[in-house]
TIVEX-151843 format. One record per atom (N, C-alpha, C): residue in one letter; y, x, z. Coordinates in steps of 0.05 Angstrom, whole numbers, plus 5000, padded with zeros to 4 digits. Layout:
REM residues N
AYXZ;...
REM end
This chain:
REM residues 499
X406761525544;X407461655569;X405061775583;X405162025593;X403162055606;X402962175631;X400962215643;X401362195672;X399162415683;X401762715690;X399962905696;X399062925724;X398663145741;X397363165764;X400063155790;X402163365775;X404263345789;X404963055794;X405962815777;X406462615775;X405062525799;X402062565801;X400562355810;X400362495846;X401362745848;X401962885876;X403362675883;X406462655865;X408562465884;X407762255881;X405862135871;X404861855873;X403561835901;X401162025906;X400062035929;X402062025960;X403662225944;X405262245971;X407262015983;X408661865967;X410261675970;X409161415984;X405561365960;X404961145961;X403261145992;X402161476004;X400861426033;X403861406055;X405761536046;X408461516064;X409861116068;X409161056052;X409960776049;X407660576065;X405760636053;X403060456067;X403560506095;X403460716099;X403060836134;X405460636148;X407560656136;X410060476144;X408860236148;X408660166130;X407959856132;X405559716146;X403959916159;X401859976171;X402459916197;X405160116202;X406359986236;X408559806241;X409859716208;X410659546208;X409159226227;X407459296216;X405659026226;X406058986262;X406059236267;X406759246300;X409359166308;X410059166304;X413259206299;X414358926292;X413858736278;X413558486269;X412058326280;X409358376297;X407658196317;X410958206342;X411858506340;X413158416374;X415358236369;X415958286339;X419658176343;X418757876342;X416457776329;X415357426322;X416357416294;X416357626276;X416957596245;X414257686236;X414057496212;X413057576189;X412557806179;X410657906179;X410758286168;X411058256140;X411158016123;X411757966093;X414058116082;X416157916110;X419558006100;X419658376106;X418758406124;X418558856122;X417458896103;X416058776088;X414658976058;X416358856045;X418558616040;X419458676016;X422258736016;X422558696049;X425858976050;X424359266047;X422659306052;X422059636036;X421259556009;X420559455993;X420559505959;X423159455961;X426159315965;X429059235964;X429659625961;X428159705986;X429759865994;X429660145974;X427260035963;X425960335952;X427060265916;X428460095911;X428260015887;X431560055878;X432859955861;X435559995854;X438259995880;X437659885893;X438759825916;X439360065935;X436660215938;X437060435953;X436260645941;X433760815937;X433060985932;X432161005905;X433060775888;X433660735853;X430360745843;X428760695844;X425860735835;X425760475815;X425860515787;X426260295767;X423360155770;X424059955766;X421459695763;X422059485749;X421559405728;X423359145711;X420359015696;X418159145694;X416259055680;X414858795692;X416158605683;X415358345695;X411558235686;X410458365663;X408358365657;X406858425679;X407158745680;X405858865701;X404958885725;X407458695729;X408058525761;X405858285764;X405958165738;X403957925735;X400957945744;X400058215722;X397558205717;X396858445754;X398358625764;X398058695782;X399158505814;X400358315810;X400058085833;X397957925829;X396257795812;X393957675808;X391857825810;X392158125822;X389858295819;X389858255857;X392058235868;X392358275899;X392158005905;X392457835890;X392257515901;X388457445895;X387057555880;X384557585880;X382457665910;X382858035910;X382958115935;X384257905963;X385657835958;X387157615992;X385557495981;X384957225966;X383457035959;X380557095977;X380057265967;X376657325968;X377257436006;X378357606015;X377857616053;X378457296056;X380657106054;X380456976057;X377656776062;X376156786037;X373856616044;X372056736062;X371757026048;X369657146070;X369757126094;X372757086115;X372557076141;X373056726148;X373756536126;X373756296132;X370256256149;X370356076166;X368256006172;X367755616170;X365255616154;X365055366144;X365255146164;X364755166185;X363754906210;X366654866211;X368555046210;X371254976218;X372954816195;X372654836169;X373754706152;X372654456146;X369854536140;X368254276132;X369353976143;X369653896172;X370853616175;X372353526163;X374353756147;X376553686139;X377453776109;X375553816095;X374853826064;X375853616055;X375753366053;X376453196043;X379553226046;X381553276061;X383853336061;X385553656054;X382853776056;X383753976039;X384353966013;X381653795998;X382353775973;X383753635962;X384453465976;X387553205966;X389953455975;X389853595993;X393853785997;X393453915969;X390553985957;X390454215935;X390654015914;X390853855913;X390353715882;X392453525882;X392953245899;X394553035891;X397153075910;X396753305931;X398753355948;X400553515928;X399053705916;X401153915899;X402653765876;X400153525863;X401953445846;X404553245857;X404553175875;X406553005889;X409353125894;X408253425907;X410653585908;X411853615890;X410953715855;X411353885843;X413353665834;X412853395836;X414053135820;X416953155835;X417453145863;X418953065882;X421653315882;X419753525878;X422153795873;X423553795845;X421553805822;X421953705791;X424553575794;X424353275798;X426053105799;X428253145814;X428353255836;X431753325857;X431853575836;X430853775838;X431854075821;X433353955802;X432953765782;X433453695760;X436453525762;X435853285776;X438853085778;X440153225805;X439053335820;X441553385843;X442853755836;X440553895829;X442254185823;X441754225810;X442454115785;X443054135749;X440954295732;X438154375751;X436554535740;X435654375705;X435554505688;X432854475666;X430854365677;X429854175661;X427153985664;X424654265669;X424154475646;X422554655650;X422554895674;X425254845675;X425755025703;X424354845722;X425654595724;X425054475757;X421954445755;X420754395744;X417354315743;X417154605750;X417954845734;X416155045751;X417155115781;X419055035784;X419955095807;X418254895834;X417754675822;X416854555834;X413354635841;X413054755818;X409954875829;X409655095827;X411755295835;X411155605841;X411155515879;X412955335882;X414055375915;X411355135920;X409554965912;X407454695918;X405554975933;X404955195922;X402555255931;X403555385960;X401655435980;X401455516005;X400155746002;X401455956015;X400756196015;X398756296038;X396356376012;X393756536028;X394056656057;X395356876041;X396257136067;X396957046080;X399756926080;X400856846108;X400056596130;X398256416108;X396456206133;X394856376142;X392856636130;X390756706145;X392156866171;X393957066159;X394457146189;X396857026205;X398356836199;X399356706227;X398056556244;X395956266225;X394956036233;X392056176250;X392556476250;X389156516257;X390556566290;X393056696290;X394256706320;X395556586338;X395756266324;X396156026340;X394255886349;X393455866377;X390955646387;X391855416377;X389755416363;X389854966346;X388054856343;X387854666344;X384754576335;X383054596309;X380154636314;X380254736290;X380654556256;X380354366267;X380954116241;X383254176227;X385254276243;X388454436234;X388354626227;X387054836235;X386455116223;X385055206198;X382554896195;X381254896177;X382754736159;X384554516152;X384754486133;X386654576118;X388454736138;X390154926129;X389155206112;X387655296120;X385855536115;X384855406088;X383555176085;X382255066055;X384655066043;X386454916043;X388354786022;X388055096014;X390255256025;X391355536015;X390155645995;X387255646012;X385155715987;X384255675962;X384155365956;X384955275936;X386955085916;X389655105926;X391354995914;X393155225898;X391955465892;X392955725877;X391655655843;X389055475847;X388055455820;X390155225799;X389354985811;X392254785796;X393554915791;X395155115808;X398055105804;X397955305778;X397155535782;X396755735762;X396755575739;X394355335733;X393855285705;X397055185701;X398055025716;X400254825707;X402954995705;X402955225724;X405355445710;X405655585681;X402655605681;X401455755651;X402455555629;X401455305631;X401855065610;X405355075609;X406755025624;X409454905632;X410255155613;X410455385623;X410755665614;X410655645586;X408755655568;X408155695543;X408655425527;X409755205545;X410854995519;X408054855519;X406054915526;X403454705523;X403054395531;X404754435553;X405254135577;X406753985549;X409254045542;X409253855526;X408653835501;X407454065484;X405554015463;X403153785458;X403153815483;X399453635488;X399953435512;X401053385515;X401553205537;X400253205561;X401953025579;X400953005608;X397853045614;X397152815596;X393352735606;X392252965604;X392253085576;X390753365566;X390653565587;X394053685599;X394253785616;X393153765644;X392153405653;X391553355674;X387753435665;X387653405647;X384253465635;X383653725635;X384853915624;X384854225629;X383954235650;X387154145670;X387954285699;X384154215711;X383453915710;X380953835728;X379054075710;X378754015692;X376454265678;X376554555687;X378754645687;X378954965695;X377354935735;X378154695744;X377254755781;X374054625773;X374154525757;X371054385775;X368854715759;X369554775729;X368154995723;X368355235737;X370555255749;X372055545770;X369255525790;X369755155809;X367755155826;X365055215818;X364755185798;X362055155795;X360655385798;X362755585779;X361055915786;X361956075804;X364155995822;X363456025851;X361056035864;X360955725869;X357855595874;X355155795870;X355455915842;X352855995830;X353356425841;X355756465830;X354956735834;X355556785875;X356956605887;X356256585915;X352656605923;X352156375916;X348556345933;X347156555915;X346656605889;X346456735871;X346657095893;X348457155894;X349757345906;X348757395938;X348357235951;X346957265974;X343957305978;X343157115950;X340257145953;X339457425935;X340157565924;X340257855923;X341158065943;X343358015963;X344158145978;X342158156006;X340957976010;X338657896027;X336358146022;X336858046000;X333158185986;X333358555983;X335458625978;X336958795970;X336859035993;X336159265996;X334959536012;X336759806010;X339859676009;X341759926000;X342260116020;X341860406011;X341560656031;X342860686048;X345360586048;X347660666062;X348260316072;X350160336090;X351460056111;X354060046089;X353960246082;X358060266070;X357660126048;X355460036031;X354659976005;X355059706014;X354159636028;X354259256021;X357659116024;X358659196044;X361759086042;X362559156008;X361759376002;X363159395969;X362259285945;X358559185956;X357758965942;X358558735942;X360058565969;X360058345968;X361758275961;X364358465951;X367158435949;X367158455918;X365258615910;X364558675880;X363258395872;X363058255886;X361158025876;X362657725876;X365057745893;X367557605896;X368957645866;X369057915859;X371457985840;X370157905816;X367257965814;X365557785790;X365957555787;X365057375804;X366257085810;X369257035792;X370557175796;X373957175784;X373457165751;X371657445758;X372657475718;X370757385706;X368057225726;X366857005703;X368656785702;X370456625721;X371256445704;X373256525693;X375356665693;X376856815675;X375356795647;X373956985644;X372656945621;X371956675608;X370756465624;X370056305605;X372556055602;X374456155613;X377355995609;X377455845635;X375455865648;X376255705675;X378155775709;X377955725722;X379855735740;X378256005753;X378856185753;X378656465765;X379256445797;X381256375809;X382056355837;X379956225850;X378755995833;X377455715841;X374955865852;X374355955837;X371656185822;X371756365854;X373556485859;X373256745876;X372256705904;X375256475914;X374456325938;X372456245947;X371356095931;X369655935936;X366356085938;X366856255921;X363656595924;X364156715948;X367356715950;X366856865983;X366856676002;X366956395998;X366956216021;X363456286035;X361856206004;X358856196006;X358356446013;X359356746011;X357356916012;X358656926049;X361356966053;X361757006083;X359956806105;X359856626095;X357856436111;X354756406112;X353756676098;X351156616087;X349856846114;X347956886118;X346757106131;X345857336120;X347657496112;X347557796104;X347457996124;X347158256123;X346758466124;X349558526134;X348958616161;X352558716157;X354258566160;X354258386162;X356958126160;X359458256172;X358858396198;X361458446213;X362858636190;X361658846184;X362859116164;X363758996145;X362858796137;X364258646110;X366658606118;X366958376130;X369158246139;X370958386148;X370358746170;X373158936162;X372858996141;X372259066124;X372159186098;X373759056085;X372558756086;X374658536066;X377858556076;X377758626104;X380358536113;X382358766117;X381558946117;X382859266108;X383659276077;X381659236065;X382559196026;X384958996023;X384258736040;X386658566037;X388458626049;X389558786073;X392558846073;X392559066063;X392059206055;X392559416025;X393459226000;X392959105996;X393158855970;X395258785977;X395758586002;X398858516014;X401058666021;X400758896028;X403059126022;X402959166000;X402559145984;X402959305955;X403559135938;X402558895944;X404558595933;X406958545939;X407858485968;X410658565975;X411958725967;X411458945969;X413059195957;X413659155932;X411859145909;X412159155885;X414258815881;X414058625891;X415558505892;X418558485902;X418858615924;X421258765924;X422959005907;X420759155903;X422059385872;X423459185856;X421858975841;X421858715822;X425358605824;X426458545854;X428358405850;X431258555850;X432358425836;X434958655835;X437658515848;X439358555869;X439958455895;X442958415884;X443858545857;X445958455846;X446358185838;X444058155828;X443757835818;X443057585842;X443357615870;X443457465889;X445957455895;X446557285880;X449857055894;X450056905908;X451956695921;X452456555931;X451056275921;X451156285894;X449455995875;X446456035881;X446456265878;X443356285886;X441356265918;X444556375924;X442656265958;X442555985968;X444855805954;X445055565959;X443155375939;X442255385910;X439855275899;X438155375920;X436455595936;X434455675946;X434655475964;X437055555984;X436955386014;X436955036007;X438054975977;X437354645978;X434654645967;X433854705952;X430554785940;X428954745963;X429254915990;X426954856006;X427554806025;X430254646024;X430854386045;X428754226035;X428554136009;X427553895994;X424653915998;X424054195986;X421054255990;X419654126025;X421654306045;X420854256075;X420953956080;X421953856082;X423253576096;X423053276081;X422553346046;X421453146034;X419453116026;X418253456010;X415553385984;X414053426010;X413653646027;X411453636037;X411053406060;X412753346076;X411653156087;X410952836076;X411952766055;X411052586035;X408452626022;X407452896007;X404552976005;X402852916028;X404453056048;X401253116082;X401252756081;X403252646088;X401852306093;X401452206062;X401152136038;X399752056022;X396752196024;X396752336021;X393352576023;X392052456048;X393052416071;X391752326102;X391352116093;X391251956067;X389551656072;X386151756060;X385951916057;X383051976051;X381852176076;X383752226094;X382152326118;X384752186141;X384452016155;X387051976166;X386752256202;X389352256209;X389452396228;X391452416244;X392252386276;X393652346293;X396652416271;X398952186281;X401552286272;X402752576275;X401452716305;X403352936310;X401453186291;X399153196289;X397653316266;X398853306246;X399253096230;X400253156208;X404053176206;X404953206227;X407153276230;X406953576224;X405653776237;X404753926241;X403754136207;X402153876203;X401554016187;X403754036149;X406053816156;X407953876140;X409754116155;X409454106168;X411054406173;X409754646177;X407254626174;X406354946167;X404754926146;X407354886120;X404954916096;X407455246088;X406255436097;X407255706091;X408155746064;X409355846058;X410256056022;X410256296030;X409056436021;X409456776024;X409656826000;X407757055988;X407757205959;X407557025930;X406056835945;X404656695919;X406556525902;X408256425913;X410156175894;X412356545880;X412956715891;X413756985881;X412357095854;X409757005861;X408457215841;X407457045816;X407356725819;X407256545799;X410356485787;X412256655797;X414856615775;X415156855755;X413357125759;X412757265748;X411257225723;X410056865721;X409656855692;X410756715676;X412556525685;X415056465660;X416756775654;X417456955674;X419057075677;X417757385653;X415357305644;X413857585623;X413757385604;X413457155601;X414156955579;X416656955571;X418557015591;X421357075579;X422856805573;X422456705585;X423356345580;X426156375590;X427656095579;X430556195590;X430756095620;X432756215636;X432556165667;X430156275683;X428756505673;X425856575682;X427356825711;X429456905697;X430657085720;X431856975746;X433156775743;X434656545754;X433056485775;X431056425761;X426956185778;X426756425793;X426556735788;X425256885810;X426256915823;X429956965823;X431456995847;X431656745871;X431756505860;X432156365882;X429856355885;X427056305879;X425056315899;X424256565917;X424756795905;X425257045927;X427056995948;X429456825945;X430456785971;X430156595985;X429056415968;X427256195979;X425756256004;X424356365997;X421956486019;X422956646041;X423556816030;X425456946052;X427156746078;X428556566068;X429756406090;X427356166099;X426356096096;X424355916097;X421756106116;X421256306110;X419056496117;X420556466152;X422256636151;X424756646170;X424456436196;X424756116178;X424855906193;X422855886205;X419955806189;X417455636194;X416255816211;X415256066202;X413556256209;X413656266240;X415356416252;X416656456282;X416456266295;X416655996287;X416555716301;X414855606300;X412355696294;X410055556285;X408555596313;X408555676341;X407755666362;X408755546383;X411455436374;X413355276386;X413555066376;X412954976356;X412254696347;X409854566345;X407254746354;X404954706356;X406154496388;X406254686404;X407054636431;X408354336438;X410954356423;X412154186426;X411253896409;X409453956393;X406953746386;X405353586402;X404453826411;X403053776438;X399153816416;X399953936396;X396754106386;X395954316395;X396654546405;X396654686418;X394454706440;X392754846427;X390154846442;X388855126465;X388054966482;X387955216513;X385655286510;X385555606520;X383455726525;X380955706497;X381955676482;X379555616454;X377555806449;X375955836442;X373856076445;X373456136404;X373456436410;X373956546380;X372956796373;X371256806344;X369357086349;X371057276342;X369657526354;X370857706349;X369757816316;X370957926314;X369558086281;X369558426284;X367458456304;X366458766305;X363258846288;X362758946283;X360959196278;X358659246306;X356459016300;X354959186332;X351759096318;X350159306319;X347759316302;X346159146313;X346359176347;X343958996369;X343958786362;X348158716360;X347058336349;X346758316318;X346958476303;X346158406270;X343458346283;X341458506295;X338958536294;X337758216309;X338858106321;X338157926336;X339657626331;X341657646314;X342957436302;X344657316321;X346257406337;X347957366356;X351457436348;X352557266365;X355557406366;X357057446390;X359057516385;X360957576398;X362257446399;X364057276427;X366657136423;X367457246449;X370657106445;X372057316464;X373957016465;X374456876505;X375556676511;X378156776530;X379956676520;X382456776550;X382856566560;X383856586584;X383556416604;X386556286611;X387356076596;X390156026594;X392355886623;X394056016628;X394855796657;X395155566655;X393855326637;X393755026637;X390455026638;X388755166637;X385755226633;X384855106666;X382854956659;X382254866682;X379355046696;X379055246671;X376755426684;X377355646712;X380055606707;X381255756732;X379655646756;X378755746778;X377155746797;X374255746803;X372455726767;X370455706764;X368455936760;X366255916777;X364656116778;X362256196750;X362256476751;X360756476716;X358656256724;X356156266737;X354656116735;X355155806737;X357155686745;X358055446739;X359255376704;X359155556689;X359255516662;X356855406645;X354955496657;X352355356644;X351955336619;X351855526605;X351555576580;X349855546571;X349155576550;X346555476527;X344055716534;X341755686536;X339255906536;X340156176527;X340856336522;X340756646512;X344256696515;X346356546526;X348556586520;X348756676540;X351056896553;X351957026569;X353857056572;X356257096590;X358157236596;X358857526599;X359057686583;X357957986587;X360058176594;X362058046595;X363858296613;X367058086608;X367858086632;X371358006644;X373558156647;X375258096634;X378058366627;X380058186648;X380358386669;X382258226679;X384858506690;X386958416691;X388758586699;X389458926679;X387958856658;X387259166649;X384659266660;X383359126666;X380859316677;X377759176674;X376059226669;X373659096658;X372059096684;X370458806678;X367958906713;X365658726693;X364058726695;X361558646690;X360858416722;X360658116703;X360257996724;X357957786735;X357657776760;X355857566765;X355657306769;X353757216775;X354456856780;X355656776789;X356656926812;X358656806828;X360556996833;X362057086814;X364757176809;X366056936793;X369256896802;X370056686796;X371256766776;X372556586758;X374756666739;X377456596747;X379556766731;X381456646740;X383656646717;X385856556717;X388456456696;X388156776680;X388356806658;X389057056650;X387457246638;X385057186648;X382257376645;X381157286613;X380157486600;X378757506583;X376357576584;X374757346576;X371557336574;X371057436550;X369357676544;X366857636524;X364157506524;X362757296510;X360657226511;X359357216486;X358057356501;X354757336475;X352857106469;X353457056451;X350656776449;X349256806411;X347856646416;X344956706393;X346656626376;X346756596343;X347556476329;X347256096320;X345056126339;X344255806336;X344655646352;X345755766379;X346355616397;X350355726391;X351355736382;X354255886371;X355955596381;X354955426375;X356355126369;X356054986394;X353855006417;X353154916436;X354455066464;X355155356455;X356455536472;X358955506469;X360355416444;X363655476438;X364555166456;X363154876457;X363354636463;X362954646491;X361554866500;X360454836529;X363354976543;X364855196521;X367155386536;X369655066539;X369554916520;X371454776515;X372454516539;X370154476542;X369454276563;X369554356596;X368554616587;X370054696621;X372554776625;X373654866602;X377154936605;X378554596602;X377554356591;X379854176591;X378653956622;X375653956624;X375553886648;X374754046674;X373754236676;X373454396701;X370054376706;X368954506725;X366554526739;X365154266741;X366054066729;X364053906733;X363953706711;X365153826688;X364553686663;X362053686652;X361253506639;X358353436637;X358353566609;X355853686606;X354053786582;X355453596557;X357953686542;X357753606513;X358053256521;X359853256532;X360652966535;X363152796525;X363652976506;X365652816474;X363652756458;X360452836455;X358952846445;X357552586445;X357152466469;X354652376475;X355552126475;
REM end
């Protein structure tokens, strides 16, 4: 087949007419409190047999081009993760990613199997296409709910890496290996593919920074394409050497986003522009993918009992087994069984039984496509209302911005930007009653729509948005200093959860 210029006109044309859509889709979905997931994959629905007939059946293609967009998400993901925030809670990250998933995968397996007549090979994969938590959609919902960060961060880790297990154990299940070689082997792989994944993470991460440091490239535009080039290396070294590739990616962009480069802000849009380009074009192509004849009544009812079971048994059975190696308030981990997200990813790991051609591979992608869909539906939208009604739900939290400003590259400073919540007890307090750390500032107050640049004794009030500038070394001493005057007021003492 080949592919002349004409061809590639209406390629241009379609594919900027679609992006652009889904571009203000995103607006459009912040107002309604939906998911901008479900709009990209009612437009591939729409653009595919259903409506405007555009054939798509190559389930291969789907494979090896969803693992190309789950790479890209992978990698902004780390790059804008920030370490101080996860770190407390690493140890629980890596139990949701490892003994949490295997728990699920057991708990779905087993109902799929005796309660809706699934195949043994069906229900195991079913059980670990839907175990993993989806990248995309923890980074941008969980980034627009105030939480603490122990919740944000260990949410943000798991996601990150519980895509490696699962992959190996779909692949195995998939090709008949799981039971060729048995459980252990499989459990020996699975650990060998993450700890080697991690390892050249680890190496082409610091590796990667300490070149990027040293490194005198002519142009600003060059390093975001280096560092993303240096993520995707990460991938196809462990790829290549048989090891966990996802493990591999994350974890290079955990190290290089956190390192002191050149540029950091331009990266981080750069990374995060490439990744919703990646996430539209995953949706979509996953919507082309499904064909809406084959959604029956059987199939919406396996979906809707599938992630009854998934919601209300595996995961909250995983979050409290995993919390005995980090324990954590009951309504936290309430919390955190209900925002373990599914977006693309449990979608795009049925795409490889389904190019394996296994029997029921068509079956597995329809009900987990509507899986998500109703489930997306549920959790997503309610995930600020059950923070709340938790009572996690955190006021006035202070959070950087991710701009582009040369003065503070040059001086190693940032940007954060604090709103001033009506339970905030900063309400009545004067800037200079904030008392901030040596070089930190308050540098301009948004209030009403209108900006003033303020002084010591301008007060704050419910509503207002602060920007403050502080050094990078005092970042931690300024964010604790905002925190403490919003939960006690003007006369909370210097870092006194601390002391």
């Amino acid at each position: 087949m080949t592919f002349d210029a004409h061809q590639l006109d209406v390629f241009l044309l379609v594919g900027s007419a679609v992006t652009l859509l889904a571009v203000l889709a995103v607006r459009a979905s912040s107002r309604a409190g939906l998911p901008s997931l479900l709009i990209y994959l009612l437009m591939g629905v729409l653009l595919g047999e259903a409506g405007l007939g555009i054939p798509f059946e190559d389930a291969e293609l789907a494979h090896a081009l969803g693992f190309g967009a789950l790479v890209v998400i992978l990698a902004e993901g780390g790059l804008t993760t920030n370490w101080r925030e996860i770190r407390p809670t690493m140890r629980l990250s890596l139990a949701l990613a490892t003994v949490g998933v295997s728990i699920s995968v057991g708990i779905v397996a087993v109902a799929s199997h005796y309660l809706l007549g699934l195949s043994w090979q069906v229900s195991i994969l079913l059980g670990a296409v839907t175990s993993a938590t989806d990248a995309a959609a923890v980074f941008s919902v969980l980034r627009a709910v105030p939480l603490p960060r122990r919740l944000t961060g260990a949410l943000e880790a798991e996601s990150g890496l519980n895509d490696a297990p699962v992959v190996v154990l779909v692949v195995l299940v998939s090709s008949g290996a799981a039971v060729e070689d048995g459980p252990l082997a499989m459990l020996g792989l699975i650990a060998f593919e993450l700890v080697v994944g991690v390892a050249i993470g680890l190496a082409v991460g610091f590796g990667g920074a300490w070149v990027m440091r040293r490194a005198a490239l002519p142009a600003t535009g060059l390093y975001p394409i280096a560092v993303l080039c240096l993520t995707v290396l990460a991938y196809g070294a462990g790829a290549g050497l048989h090891a966990s590739g996802f493990a591999a990616v994350y974890v290079a962009a955990l190290v290089l986003g956190n390192s002191e480069l050149p540029h950091r802000g331009a990266t981080r849009s750069f990374s995060e522009g490439i990744a919703w380009i990646a996430q539209i074009g995953l949706f979509v192509m996953l919507g082309l993918l499904l064909s809406p004849s084959r959604i029956t009544w059987e199939v919406v009812g396996l979906a809707f009992a599938a992630g009854l079971i998934l919601t209300v048994v595996a995961r909250p059975i995983s979050v409290l087994v995993c919390s005995l190696v980090q324990p954590m308030p009951p309504r936290e981990l309430a919390f955190l069984s209900w925002a373990g997200l599914r977006g693309a990813v449990p979608i795009v790991f049925t795409t490889i039984p389904l190019a394996d051609g296994i029997a029921g591979g068509e079956r597995l992608f329809d009900v987990v496509f509507v899986m998500v869909v109703i489930y997306t539906l549920l959790t997503g939208p309610t995930l600020p209302l059950v923070a709340r009604w938790l009572g996690v739900a955190q006021r006035a939290e202070p959070r950087e911005l991710e701009l582009e400003a040369a003065p503070l590259e040059r001086i190693a400073a940032d940007l954060l930007q604090i709103t001033i919540s009506p339970a905030s007890r900063m309400h009545g307090v004067e800037v200079g009653e904030l008392r901030l750390p040596p070089g930190a500032s308050v540098s301009i107050v948004i209030r009403d729509g209108e900006t003033l640049v303020p002084e010591r004794r301008t007060v704050l009030r419910r509503g207002d948005a602060l920007l403050v500038v502080t050094p990078r070394k005092q970042r931690e001493l300024t964010e604790a200093r905002l925190r403490e005057v919003s939960l006690r007021g003007r006369l909370a003492h210097w870092l006194s959860d601390e002391r």
